[in-house]
PyMOL CGO cylinders between C-alpha atoms (Angstrom):
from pymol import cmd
from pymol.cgo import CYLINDER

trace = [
    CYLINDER, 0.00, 0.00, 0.00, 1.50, 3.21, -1.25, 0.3, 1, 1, 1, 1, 1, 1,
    CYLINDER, 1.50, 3.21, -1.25, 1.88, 6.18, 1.23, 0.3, 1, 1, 1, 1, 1, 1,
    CYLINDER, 1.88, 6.18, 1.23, -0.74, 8.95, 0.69, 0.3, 1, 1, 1, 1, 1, 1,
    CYLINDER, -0.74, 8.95, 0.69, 0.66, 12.47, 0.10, 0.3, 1, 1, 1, 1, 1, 1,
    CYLINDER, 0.66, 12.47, 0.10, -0.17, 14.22, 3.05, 0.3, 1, 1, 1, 1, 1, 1,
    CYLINDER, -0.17, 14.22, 3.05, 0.00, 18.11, 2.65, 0.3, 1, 1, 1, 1, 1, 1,
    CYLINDER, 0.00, 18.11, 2.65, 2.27, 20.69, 4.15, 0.3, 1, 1, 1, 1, 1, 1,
    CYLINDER, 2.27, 20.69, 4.15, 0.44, 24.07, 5.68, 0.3, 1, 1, 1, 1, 1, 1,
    CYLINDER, 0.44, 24.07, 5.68, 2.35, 25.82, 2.64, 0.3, 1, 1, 1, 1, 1, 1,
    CYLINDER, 2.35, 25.82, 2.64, 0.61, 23.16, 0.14, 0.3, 1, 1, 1, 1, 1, 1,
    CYLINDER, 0.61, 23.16, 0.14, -2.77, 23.96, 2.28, 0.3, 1, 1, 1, 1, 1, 1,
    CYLINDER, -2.77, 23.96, 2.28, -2.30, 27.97, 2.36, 0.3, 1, 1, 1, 1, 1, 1,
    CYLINDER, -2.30, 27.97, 2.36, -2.05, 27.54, -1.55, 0.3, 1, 1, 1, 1, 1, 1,
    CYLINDER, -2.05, 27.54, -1.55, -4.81, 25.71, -1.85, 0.3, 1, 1, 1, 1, 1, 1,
    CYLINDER, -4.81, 25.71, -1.85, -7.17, 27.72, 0.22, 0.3, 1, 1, 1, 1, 1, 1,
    CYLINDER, -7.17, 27.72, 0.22, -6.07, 30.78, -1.76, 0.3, 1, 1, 1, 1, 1, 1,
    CYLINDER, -6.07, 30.78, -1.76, -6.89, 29.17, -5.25, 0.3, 1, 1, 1, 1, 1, 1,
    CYLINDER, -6.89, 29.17, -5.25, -10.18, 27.80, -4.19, 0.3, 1, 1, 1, 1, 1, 1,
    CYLINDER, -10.18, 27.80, -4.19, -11.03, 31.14, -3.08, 0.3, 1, 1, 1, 1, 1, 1,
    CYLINDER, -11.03, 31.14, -3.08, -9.87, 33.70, -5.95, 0.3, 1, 1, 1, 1, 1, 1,
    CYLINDER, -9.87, 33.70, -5.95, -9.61, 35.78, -6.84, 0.3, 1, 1, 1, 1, 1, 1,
    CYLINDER, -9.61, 35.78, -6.84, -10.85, 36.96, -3.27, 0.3, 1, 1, 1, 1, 1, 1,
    CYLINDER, -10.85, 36.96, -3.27, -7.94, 37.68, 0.08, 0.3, 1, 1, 1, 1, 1, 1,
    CYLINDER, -7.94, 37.68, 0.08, -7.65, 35.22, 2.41, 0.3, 1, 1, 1, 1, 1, 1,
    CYLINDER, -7.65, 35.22, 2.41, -5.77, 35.84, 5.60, 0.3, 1, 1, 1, 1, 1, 1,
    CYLINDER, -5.77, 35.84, 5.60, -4.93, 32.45, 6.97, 0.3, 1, 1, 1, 1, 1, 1,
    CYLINDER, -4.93, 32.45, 6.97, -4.10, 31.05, 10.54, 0.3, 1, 1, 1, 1, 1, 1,
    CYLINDER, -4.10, 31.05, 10.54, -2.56, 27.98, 11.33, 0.3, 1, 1, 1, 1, 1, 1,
    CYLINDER, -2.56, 27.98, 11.33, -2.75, 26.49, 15.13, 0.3, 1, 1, 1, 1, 1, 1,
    CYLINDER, -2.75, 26.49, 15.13, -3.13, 23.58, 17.01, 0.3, 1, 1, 1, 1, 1, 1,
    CYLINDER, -3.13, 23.58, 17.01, 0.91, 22.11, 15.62, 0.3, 1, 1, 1, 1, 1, 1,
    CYLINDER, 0.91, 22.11, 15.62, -0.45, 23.14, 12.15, 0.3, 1, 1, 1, 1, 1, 1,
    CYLINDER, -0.45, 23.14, 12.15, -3.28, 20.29, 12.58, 0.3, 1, 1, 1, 1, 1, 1,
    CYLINDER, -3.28, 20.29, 12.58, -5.91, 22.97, 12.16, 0.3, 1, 1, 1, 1, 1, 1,
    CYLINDER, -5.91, 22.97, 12.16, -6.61, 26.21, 10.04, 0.3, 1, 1, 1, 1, 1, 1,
    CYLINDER, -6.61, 26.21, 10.04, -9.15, 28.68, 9.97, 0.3, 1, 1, 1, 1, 1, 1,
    CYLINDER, -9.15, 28.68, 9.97, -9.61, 31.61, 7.37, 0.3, 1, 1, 1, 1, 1, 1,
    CYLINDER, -9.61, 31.61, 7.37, -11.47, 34.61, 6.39, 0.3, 1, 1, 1, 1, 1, 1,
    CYLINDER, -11.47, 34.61, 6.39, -11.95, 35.49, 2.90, 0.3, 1, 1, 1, 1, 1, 1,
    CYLINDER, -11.95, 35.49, 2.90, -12.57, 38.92, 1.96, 0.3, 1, 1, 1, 1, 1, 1,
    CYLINDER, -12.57, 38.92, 1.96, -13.29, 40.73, -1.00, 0.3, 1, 1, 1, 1, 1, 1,
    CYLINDER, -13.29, 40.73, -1.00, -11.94, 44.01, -3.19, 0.3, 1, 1, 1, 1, 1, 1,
    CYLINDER, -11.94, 44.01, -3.19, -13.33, 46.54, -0.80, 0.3, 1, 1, 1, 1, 1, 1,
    CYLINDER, -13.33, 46.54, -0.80, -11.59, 44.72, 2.07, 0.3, 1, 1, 1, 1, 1, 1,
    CYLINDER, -11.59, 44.72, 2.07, -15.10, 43.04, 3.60, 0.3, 1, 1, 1, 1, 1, 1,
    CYLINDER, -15.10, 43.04, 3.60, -15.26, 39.78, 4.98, 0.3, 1, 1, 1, 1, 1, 1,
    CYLINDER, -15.26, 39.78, 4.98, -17.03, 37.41, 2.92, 0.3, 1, 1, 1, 1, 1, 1,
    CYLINDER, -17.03, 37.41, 2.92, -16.74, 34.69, 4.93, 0.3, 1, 1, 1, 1, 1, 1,
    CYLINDER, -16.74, 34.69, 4.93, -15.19, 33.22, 8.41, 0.3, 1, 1, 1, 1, 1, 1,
    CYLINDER, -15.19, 33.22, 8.41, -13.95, 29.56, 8.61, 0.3, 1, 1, 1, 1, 1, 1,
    CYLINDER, -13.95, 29.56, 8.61, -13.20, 28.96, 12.01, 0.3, 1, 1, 1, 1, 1, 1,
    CYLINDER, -13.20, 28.96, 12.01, -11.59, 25.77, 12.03, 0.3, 1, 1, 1, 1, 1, 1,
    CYLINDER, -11.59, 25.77, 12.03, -10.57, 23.11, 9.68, 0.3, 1, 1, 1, 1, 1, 1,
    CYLINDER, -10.57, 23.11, 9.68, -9.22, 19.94, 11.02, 0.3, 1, 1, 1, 1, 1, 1,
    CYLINDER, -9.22, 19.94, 11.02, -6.53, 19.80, 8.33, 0.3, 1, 1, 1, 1, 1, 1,
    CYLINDER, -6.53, 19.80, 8.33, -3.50, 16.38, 10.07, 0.3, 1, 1, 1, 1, 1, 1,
    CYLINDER, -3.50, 16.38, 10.07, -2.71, 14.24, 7.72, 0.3, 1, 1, 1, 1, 1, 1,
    CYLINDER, -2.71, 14.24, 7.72, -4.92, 15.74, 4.76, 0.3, 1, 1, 1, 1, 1, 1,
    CYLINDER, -4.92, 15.74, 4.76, -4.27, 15.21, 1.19, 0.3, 1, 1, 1, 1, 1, 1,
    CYLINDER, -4.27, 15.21, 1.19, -5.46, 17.35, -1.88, 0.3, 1, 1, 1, 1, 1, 1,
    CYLINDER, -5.46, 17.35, -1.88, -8.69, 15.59, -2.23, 0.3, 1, 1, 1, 1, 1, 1,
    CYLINDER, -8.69, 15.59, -2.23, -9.43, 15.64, 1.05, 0.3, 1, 1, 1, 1, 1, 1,
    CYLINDER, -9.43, 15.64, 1.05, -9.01, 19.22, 1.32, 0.3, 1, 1, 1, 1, 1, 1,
    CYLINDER, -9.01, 19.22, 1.32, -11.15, 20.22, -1.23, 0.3, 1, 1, 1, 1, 1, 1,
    CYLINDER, -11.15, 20.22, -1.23, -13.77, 18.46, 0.02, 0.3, 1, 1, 1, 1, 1, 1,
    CYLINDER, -13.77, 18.46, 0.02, -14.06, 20.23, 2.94, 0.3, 1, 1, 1, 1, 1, 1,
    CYLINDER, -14.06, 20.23, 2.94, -13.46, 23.50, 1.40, 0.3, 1, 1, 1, 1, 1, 1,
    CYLINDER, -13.46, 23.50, 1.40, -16.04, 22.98, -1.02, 0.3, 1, 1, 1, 1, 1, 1,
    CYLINDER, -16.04, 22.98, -1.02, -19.20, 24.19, 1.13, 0.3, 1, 1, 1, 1, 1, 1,
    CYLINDER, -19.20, 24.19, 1.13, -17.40, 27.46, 2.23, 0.3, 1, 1, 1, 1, 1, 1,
    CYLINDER, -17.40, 27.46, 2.23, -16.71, 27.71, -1.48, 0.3, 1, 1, 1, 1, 1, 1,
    CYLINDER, -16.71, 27.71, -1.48, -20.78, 27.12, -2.43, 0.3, 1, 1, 1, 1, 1, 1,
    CYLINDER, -20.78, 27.12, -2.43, -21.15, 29.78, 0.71, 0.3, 1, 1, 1, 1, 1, 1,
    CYLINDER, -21.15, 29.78, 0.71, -19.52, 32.47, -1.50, 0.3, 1, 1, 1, 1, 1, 1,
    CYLINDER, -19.52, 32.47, -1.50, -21.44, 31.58, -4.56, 0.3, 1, 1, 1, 1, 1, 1,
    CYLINDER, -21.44, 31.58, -4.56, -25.01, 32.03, -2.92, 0.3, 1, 1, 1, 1, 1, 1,
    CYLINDER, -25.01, 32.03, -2.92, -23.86, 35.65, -2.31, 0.3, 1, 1, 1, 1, 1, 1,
    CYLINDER, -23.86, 35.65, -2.31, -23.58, 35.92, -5.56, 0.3, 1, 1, 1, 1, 1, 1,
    CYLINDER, -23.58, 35.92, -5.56, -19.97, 35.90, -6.33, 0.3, 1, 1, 1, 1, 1, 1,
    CYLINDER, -19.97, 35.90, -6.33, -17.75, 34.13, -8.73, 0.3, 1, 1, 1, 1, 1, 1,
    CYLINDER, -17.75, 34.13, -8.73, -15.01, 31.99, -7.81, 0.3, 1, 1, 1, 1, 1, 1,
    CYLINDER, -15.01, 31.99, -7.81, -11.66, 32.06, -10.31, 0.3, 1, 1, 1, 1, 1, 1,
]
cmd.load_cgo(trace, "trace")
């Protein structure tokens, strides 16, 4: 069985920022880097949204994206467009 390619929090603050664009994000890591939360804001420097915590040890790409894709649906029910 082949190792799975866990991400580092440099891999995951990329990520976050793509899946967001072309919105800000400011970004915390905590917790030994096993958890993130975000805010993602837009041109005029207003929060969009809040993500307070992400459980984020031993995630891969996949698995990432799956649990930023309801934040992601979030910001398109306000009527914005994701890059």
């Amino acid at each position: 069985m082949a190792d799975k390619n866990y991400l580092q929090p440099d891999e995951i603050k990329q990520i976050i920022e793509f899946s967001f664009a072309p919105y800000r994000c400011v970004i915390e890591f905590w917790d030994y880097d096993e958890r993130v939360r975000f805010k993602v804001y837009d041109d005029n420097n207003v929060q969009i949204i809040a993500v307070p915590e992400l459980e984020i040890h031993e995630v891969d790409k996949a698995e990432l994206q799956s649990l930023l894709h309801p934040y992601q649906e979030k910001v398109r029910s306000k009527g914005l467009s994701l890059g």
